[in-house]
N, C-alpha and C positions, 0 to 999 in steps of 0.2 A: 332546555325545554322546561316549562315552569311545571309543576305536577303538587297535587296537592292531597294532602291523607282523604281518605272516604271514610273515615272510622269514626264513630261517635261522639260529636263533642265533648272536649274535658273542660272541668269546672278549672279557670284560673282567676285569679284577683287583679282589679287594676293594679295591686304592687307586684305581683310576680311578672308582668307583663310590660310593667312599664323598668322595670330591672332587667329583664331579656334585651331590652332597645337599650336601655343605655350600656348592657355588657355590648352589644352587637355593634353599636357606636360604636365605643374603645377599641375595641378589635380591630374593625374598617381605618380610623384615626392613627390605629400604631400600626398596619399594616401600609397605611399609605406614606408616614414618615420614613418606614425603615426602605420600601422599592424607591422612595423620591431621592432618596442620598445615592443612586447607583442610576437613576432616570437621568434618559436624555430631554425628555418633558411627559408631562402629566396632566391629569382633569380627573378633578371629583364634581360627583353633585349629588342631591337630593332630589327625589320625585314624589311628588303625590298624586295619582290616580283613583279616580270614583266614578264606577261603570253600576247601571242597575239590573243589565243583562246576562252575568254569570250563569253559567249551565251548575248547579249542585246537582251531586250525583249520590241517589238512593236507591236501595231494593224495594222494590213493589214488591208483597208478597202478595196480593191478590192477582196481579201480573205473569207471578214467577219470574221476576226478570230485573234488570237494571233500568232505573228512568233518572230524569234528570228536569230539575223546576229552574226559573229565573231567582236568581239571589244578588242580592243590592251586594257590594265591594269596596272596599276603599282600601288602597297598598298605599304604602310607604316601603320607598324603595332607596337605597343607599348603592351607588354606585361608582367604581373607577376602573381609568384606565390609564398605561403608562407605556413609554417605550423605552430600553434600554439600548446596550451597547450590542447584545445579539437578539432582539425579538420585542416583543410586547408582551403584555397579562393586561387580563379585566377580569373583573368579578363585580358579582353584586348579591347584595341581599335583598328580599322582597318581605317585609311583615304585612301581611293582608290582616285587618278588620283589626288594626290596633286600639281602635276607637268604639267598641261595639262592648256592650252589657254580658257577666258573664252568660245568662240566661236566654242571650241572643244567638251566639254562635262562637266557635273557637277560633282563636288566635294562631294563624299557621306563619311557619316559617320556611323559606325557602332557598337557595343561595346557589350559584356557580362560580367556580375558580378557572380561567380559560389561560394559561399561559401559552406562550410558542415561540420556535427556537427560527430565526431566517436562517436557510442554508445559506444562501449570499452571504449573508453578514460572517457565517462563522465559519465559512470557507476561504473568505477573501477574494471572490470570482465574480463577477457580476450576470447574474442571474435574469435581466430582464430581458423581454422579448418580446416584441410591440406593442401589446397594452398589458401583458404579464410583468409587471413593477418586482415581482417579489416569488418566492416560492417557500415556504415553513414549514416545520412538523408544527401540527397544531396539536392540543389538548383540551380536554374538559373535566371536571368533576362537578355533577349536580348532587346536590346535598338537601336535602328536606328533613319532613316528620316522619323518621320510621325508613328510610330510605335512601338508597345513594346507588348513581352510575358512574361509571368512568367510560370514558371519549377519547379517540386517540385516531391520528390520520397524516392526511397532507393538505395542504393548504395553498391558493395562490391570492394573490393581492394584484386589481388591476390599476394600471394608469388609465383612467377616465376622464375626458375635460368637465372642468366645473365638479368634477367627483371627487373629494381627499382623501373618502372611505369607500373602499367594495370591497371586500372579501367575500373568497371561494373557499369555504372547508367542508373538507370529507372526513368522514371517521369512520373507526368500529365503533359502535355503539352496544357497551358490554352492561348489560344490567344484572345486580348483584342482588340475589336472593331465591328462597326456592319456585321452582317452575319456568326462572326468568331467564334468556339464553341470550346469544349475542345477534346484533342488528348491522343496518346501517345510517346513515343519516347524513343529511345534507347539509350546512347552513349557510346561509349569505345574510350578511350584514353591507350596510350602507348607511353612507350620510351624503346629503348633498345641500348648500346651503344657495338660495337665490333674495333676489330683492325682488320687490314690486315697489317704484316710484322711490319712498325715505324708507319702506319696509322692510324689515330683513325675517327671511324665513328658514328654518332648518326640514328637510323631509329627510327623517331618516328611520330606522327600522332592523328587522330582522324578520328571516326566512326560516323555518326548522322543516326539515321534511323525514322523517324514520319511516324507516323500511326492511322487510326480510325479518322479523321477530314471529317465530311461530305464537308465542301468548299473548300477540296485539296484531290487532289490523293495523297496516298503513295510516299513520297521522303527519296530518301538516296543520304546523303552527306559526302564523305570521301577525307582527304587531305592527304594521306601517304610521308612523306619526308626523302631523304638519304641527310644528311650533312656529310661533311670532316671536322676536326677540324685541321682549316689554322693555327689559333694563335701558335700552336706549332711547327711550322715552326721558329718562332723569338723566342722561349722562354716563349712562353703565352699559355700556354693552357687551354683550356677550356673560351675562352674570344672572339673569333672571328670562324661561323661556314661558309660555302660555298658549296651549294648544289643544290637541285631542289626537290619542290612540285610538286605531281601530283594532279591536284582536279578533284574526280568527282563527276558528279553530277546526278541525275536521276529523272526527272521528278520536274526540278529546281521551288522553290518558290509553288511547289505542283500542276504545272500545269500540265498537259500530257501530254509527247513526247515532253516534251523541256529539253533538254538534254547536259551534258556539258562537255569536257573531256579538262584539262587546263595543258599541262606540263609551270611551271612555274622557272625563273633562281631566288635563292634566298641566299639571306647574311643576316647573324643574330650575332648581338653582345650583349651580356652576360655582365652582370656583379653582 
């Protein structure tokens, strides 16, 4: 679930920021070599999104209260996923506002590490059961500015036709810090790709729904996305996507009635 600091912007330089990306590069780069020598297949890609609907979130002191204004966005988002001999891992990075003045706004960073183990796979039993393809211990660690939770549950994965991706995870959702206590949370991911005529399309997405944390109200977070696959325009398919996120959000960061609806323009390269 993405979450972002609320805390005062800090002065950084285009050099410390553009050194953060390429440490964060390196890292994704030798993290994805060392899973892909043990991968039974793989996919990395880059994204870039730019939405001008962001909810930023400030105290009104004339208020006494928390509000929340439209703020322009632009992520650069580094992403992969892999399958192995017992399960899968994804993870991603998100750098929001890489490209922005330091006098404009701060530079946040974000990331999650999701690995998971299939009972099938490491049982040797076969686990499915008529659109239940799979069943996993899932995990999560979200990592930020100033912050980190851990995620831990079960998981199922459906057979869908025309679906390659659904996933069902459940977890505890344990947030680490004072006052913070532990939750639940739901997510569903998906991918599903169709054509119209020579077009080919990707709709795919994620669900977040937490729940049961006494210091946040109920929030759900969902990013549904239609990509065009452009690469096959030159001859490249499946290597260059072009489309639009939609995010929303409901009761953002768990507060009540802050609210966020982002259509966002986005390109994504694969490889």
């Amino acid at each position: 679930m993405d979450q972002t600091d609320l805390s005062t912007p800090a002065k950084k330089t285009g050099r410390d920021i553009a050194y953060r990306i390429l440490g964060l590069c390196g890292a994704l780069a030798l993290a994805t070599d060392v899973s892909a020598g043990a991968a039974e297949w793989s996919s990395t890609n880059i994204q870039y999104l730019y939405g001008t609907s962001h909810q930023s979130i400030f105290f009104d002191a004339g208020a006494g209260r928390l509000d929340s204004r439209d703020d322009t966005r632009s992520i650069i988002t580094l992403e992969h996923v892999n399958g192995w001999k017992y399960g899968d891992n994804f993870f991603f990075v998100d750098i929001t506002n890489p490209d922005r003045s330091d006098d404009e706004t701060k530079t946040s960073f974000y990331g999650e590490l999701s690995p998971r183990l299939s009972l099938g796979k490491i049982s040797g039993r076969e686990l499915s059961l008529g659109v239940v393809k799979d069943v996993l211990i899932t995990t999560t660690a979200e990592i930020g500015d100033g912050f980190h939770n851990y995620l831990y549950g079960l998981a199922v994965d459906l057979d869908l036709p025309g679906t390659p991706v659904f996933q069902i995870n459940y977890y505890i959702r344990n947030e680490i810090g004072p006052g913070k206590d532990r939750g639940e949370q739901l997510t569903l991911v998906w991918l599903r790709p169709f054509a119209v005529g020579d077009l080919s399309f990707a709709f795919e997405g994620f669900l977040d729904y937490a729940y049961g944390m006494n210091h946040a109200e109920d929030n759900l977070l969902t990013a549904p996305r239609l990509l065009l696959d452009v690469g096959k325009f030159w001859g490249s398919p499946g290597t260059l996507q072009a489309g639009v996120e939609y995010q929303i959000w409901r009761n953002k960061f768990g507060l009540d009635g802050i609210d966020e609806d982002v259509p966002q323009a986005m390109l994504k390269w694969i490889w």
